[in-house]
MMTF fields as JSON, N, C-alpha, C and O atoms, coordinates in Angstrom:
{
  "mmtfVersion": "1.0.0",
  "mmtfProducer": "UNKNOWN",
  "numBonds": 475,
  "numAtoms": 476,
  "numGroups": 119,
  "numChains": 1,
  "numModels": 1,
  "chainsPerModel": [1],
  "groupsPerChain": [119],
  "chainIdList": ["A"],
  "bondAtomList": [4, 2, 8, 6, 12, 10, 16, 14, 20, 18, 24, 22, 28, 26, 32, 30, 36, 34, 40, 38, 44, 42, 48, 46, 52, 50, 56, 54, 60, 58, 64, 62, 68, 66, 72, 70, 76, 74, 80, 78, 84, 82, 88, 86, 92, 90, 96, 94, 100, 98, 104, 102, 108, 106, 112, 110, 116, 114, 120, 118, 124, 122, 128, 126, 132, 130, 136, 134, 140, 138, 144, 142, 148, 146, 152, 150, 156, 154, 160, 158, 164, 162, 168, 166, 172, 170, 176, 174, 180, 178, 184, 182, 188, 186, 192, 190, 196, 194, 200, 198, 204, 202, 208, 206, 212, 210, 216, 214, 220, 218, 224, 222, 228, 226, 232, 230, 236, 234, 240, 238, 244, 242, 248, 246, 252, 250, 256, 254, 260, 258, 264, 262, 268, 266, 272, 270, 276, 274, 280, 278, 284, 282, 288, 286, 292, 290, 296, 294, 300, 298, 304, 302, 308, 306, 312, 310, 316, 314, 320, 318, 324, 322, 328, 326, 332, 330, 336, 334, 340, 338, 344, 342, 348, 346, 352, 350, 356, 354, 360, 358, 364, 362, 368, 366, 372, 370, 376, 374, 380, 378, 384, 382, 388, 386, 392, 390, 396, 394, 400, 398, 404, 402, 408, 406, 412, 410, 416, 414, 420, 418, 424, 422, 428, 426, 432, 430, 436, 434, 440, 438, 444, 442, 448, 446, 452, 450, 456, 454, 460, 458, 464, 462, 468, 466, 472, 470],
  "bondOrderList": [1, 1, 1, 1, 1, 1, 1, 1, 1, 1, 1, 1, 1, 1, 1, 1, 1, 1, 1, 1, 1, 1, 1, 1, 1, 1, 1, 1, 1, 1, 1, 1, 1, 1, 1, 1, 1, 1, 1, 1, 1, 1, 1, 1, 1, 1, 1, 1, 1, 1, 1, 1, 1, 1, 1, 1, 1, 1, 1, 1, 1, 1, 1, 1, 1, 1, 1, 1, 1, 1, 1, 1, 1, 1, 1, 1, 1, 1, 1, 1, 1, 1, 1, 1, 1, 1, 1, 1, 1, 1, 1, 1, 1, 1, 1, 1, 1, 1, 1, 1, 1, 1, 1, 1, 1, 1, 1, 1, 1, 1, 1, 1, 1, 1, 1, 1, 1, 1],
  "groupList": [{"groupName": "UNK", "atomNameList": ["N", "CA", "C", "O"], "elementList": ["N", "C", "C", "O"], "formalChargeList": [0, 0, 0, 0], "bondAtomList": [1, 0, 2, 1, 3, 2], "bondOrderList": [1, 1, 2], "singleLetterCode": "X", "chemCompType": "L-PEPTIDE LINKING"}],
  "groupTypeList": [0, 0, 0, 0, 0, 0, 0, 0, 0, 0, 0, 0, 0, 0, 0, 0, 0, 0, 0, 0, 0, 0, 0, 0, 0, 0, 0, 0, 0, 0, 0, 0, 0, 0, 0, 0, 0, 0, 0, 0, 0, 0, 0, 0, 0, 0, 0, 0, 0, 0, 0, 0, 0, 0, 0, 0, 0, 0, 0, 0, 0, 0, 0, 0, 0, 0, 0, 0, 0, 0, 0, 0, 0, 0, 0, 0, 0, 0, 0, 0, 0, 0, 0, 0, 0, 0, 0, 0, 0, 0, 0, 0, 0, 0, 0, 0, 0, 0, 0, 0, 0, 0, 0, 0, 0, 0, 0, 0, 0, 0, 0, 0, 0, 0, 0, 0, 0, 0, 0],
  "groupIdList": [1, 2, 3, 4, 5, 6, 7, 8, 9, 10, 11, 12, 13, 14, 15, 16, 17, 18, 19, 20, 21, 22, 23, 24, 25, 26, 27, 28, 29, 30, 31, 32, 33, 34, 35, 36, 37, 38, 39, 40, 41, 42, 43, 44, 45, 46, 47, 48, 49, 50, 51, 52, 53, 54, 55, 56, 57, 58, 59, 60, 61, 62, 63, 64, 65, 66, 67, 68, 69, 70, 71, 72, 73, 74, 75, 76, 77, 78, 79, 80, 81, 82, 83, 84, 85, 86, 87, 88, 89, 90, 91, 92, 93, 94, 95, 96, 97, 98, 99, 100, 101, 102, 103, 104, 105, 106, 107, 108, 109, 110, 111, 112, 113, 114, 115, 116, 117, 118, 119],
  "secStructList": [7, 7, 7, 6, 6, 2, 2, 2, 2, 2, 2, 2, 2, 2, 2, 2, 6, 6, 7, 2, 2, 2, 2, 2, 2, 1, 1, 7, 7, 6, 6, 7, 3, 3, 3, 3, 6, 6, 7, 7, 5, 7, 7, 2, 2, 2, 2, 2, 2, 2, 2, 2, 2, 2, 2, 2, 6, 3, 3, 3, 3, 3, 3, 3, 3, 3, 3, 3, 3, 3, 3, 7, 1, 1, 1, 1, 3, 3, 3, 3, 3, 3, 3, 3, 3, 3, 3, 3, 6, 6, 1, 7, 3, 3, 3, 3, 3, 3, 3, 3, 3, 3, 3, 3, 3, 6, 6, 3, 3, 7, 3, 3, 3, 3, 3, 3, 3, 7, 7],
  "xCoordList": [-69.923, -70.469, -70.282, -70.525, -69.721, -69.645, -70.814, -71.541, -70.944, -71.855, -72.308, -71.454, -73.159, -73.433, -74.805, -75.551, -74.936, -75.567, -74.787, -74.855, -73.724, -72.686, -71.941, -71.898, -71.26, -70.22, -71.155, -70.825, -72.553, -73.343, -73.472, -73.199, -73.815, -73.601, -72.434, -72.599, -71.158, -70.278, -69.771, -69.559, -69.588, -70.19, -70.873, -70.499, -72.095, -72.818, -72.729, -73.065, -71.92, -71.487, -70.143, -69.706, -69.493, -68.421, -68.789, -68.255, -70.019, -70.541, -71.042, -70.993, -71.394, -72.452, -71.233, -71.464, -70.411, -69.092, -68.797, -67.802, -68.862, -68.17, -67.227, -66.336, -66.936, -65.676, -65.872, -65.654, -66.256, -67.116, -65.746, -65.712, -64.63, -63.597, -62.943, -62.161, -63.174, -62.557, -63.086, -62.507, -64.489, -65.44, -65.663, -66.235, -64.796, -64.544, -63.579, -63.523, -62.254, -61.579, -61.688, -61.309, -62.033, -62.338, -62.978, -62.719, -64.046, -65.803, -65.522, -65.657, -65.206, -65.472, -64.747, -64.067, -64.748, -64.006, -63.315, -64.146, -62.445, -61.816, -62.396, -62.359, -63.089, -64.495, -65.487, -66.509, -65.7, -66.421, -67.614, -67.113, -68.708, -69.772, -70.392, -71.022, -70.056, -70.969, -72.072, -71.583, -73.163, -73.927, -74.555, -74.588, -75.116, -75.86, -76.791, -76.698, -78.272, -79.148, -78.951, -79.299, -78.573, -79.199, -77.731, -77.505, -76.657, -75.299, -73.782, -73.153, -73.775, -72.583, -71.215, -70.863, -70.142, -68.752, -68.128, -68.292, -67.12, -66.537, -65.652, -65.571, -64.98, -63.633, -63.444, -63.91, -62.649, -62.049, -61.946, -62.518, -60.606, -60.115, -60.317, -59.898, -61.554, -62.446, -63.288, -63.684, -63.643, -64.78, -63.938, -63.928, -63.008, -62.497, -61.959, -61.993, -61.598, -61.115, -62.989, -63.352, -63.474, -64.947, -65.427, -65.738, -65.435, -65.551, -63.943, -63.882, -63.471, -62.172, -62.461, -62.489, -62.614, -63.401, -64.178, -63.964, -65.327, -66.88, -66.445, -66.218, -66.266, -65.981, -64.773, -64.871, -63.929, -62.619, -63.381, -62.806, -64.519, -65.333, -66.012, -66.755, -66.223, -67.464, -66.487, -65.33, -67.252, -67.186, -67.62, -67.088, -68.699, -69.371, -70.705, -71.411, -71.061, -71.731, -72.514, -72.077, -73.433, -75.093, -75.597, -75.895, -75.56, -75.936, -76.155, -76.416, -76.042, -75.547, -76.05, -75.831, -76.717, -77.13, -77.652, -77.859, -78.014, -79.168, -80.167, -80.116, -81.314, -82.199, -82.913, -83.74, -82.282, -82.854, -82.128, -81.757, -81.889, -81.281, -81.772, -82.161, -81.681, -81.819, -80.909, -79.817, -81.033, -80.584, -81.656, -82.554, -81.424, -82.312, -81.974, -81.086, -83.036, -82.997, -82.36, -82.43, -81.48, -80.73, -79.174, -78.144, -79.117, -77.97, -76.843, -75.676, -77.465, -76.505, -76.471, -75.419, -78.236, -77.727, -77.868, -78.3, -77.543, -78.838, -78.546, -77.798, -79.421, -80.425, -80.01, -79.786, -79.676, -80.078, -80.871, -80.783, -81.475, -81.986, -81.001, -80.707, -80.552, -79.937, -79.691, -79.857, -79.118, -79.52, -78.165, -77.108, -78.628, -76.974, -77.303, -77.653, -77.071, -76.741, -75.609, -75.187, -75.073, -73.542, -73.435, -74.581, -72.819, -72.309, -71.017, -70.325, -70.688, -69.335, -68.843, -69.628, -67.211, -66.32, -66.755, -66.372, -67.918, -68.235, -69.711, -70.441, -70.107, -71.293, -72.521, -73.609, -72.452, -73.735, -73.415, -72.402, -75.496, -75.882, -76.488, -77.311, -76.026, -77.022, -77.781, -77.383, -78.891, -79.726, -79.799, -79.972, -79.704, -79.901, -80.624, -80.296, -81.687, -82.112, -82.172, -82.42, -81.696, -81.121, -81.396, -81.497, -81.53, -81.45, -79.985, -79.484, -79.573, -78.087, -78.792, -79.49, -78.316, -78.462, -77.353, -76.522, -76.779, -75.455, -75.576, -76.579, -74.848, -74.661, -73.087, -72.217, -72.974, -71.325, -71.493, -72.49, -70.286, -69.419, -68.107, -67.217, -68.247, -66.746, -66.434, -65.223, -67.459, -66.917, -67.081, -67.266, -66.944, -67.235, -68.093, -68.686, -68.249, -69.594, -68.972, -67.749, -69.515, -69.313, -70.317, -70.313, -71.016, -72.346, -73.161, -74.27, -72.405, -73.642, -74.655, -74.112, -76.129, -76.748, -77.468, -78.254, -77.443, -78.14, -78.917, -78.597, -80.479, -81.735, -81.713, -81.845, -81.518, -82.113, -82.966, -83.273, -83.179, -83.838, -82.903, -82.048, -83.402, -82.617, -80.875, -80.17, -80.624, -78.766, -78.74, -77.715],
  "yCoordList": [-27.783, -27.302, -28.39, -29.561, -27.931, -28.947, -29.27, -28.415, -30.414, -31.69, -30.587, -30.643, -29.842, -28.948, -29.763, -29.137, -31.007, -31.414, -32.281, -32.526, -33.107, -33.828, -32.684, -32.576, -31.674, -30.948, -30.298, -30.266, -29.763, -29.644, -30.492, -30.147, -31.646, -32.546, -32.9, -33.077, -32.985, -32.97, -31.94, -32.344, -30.514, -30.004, -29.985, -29.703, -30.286, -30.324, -31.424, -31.421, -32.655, -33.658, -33.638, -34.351, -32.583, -31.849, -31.118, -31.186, -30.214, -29.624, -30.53, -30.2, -31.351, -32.511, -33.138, -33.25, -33.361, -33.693, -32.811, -33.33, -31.767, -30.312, -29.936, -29.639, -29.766, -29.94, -28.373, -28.339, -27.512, -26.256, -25.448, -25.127, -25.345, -24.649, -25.198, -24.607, -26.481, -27.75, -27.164, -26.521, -27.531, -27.033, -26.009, -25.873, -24.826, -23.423, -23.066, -22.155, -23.928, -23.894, -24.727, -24.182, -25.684, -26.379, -25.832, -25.915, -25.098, -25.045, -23.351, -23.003, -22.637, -21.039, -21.034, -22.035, -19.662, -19.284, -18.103, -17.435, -17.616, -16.208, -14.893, -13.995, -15.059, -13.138, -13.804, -13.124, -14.833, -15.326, -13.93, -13.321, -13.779, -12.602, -13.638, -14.594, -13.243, -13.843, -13.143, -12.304, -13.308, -12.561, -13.36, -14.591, -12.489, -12.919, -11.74, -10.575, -12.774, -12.142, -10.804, -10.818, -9.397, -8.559, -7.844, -6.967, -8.419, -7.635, -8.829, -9.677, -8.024, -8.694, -8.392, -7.229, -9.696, -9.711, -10.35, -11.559, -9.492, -9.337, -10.561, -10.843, -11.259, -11.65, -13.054, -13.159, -14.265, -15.348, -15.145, -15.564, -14.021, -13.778, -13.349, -13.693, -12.105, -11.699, -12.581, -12.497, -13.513, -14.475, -15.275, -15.305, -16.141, -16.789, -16.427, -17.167, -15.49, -14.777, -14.541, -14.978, -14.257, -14.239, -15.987, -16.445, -16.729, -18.094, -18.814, -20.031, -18.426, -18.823, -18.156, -18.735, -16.829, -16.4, -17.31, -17.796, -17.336, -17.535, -18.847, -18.914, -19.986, -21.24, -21.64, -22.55, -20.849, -20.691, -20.479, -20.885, -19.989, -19.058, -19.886, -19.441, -21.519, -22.36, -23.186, -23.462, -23.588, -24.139, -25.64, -26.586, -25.504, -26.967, -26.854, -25.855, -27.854, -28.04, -28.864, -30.008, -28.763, -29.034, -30.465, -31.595, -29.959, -30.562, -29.56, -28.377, -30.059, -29.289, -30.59, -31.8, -29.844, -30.737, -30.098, -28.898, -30.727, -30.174, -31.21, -32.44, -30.14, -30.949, -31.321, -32.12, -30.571, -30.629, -29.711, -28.582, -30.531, -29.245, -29.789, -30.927, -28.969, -29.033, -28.373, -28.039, -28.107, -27.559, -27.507, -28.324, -25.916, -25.283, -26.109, -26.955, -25.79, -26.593, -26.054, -26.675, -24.794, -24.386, -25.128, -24.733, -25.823, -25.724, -25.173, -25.564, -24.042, -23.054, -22.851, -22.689, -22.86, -22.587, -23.711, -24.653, -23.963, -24.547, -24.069, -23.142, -25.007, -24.931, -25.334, -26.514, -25.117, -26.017, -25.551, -24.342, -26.167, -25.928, -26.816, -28.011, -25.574, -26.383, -25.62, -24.406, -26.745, -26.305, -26.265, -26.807, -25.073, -25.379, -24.445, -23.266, -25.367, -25.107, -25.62, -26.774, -24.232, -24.572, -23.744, -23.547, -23.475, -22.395, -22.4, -23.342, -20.745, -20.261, -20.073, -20.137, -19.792, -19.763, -18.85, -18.868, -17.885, -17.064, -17.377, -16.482, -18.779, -19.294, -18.799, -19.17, -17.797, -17.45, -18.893, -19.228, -19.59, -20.147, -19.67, -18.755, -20.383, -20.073, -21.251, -22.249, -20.822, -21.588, -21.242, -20.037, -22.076, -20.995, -22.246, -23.43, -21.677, -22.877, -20.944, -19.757, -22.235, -21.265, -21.873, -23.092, -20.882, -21.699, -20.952, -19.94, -21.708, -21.214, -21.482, -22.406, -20.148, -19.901, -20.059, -19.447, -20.715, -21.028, -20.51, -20.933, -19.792, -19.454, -19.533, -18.673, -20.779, -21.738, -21.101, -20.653, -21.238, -21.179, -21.634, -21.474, -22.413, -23.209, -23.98, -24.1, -24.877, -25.614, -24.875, -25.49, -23.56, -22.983, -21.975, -21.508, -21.484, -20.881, -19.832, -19.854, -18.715, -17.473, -16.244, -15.024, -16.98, -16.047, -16.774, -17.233, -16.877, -17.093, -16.705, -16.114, -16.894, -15.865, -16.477, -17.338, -16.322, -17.129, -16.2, -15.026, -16.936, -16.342, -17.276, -18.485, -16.693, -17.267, -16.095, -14.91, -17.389, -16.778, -17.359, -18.245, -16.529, -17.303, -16.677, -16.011, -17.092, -16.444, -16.189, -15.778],
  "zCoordList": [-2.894, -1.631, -0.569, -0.86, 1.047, 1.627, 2.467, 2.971, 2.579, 3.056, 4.348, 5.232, 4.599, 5.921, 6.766, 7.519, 6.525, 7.932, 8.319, 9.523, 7.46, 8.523, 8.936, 10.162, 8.211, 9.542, 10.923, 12.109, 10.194, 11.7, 12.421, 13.571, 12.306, 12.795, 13.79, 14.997, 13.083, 13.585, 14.752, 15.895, 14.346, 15.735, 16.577, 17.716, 16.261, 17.636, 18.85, 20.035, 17.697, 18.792, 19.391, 20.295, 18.651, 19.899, 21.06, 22.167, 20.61, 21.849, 22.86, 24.045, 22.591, 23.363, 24.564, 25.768, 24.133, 24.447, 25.126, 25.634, 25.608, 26.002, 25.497, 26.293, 24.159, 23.766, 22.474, 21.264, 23.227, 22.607, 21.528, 20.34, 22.8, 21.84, 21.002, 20.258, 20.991, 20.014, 18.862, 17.987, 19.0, 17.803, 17.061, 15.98, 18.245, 17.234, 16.777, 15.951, 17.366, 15.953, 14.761, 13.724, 14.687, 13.487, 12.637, 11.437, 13.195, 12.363, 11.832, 10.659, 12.693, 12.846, 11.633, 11.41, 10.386, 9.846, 10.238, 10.855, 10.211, 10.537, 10.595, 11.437, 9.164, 9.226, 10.174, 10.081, 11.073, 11.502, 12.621, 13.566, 12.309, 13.007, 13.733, 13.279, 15.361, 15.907, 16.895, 17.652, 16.982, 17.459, 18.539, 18.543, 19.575, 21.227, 21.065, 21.452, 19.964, 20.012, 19.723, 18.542, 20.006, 18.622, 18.462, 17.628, 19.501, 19.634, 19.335, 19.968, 17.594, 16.96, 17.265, 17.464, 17.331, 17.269, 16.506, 16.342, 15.775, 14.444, 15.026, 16.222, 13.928, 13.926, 14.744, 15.879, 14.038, 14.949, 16.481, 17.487, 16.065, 16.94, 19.107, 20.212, 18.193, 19.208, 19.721, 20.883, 18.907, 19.703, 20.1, 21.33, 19.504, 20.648, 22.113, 23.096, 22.058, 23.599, 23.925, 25.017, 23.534, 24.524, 24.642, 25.742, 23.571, 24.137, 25.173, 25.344, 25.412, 26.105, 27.987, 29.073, 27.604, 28.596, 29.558, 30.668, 28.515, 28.883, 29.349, 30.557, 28.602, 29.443, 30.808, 31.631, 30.702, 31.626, 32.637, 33.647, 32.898, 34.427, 34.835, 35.709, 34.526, 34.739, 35.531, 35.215, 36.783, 37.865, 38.064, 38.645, 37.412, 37.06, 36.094, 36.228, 35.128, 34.495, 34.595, 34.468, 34.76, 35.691, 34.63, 35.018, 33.266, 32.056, 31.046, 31.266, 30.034, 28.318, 27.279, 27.321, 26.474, 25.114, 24.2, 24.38, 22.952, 21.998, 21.808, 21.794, 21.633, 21.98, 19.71, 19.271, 19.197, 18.002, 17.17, 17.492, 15.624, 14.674, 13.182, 12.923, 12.519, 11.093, 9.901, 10.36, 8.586, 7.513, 7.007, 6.801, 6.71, 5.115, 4.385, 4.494, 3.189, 2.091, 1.271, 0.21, 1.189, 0.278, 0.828, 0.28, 1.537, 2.286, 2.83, 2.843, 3.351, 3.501, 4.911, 5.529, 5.719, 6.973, 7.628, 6.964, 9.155, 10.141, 11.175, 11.485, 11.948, 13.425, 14.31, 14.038, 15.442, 16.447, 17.863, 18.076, 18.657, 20.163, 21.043, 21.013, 21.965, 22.897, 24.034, 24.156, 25.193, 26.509, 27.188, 26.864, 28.75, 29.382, 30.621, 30.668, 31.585, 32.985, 33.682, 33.769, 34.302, 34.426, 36.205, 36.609, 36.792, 38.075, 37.609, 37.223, 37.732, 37.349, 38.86, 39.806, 39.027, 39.942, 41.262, 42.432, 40.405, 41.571, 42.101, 42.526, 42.039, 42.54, 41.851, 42.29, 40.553, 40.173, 38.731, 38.117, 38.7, 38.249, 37.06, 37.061, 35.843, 34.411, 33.727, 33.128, 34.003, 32.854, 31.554, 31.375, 30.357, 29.322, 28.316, 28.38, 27.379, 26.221, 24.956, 24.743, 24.642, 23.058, 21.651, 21.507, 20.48, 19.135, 18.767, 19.259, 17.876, 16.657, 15.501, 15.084, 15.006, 13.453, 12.944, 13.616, 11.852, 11.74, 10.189, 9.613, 9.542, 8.084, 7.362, 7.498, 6.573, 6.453, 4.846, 4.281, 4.444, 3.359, 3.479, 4.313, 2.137, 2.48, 3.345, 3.527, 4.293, 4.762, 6.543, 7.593, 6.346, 7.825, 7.934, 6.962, 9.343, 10.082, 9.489, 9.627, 8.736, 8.729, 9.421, 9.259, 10.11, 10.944, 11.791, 11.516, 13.1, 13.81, 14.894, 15.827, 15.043, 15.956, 17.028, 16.634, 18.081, 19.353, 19.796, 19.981, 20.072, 20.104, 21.421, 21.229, 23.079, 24.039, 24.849, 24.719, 25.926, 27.305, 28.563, 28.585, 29.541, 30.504, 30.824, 30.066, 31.955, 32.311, 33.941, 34.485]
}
């Protein structure tokens, strides 16, 4: 089983970095389900064109971090809280503080779910 609080780890200090799509190809696996709170998207593929999207539209980034993460004790999933205020190209501003649920096999994310507020 691989080591899943250094590779969390390791992502999240790509994110910290802004270095978000770096981190999803490395980390993501291919059946990769990612979910925004209660509405899932199938596939690598599809999420990367929605994360490629989503960051391509940002104008400036205000500040971005996590503020805290963990691993179950089965080691299978983790945690994190983290934050992000950005203005996209068309002047609208997002605040957002969020958790990730991250669920790995093999080494990668095969499910993950973001529980925020805020946009």
């Amino acid at each position: 089983m691989a080591d899943i609080a250094r590779l969390d780890a390791e992502l999240n200090d790509l994110i910290r970095q802004g270095k978000a799509l770096e981190a999803f190809e490395r980390f993501y696996a291919e059946d990769v389900v990612m979910m925004e709170n209660d509405q899932a998207f199938e596939g690598k593929e599809a999420n990367r064109r929605r994360e490629q999207e989503f960051f391509g539209r940002i104008a400036q980034v205000h500040s971005a971090g996590i503020t805290s993460a963990a691993v179950s004790a089965d080691g299978v999933t983790s945690f994190c809280e983290q934050f992000f205020d950005a203005t996209f190209e068309d002047g609208n501003r997002i605040r957002m503080e969020e958790v990730a649920v991250r669920t790995w096999r093999d080494g990668k994310i095969v499910r993950e779910r973001f529980y925020y507020k805020g946009g």
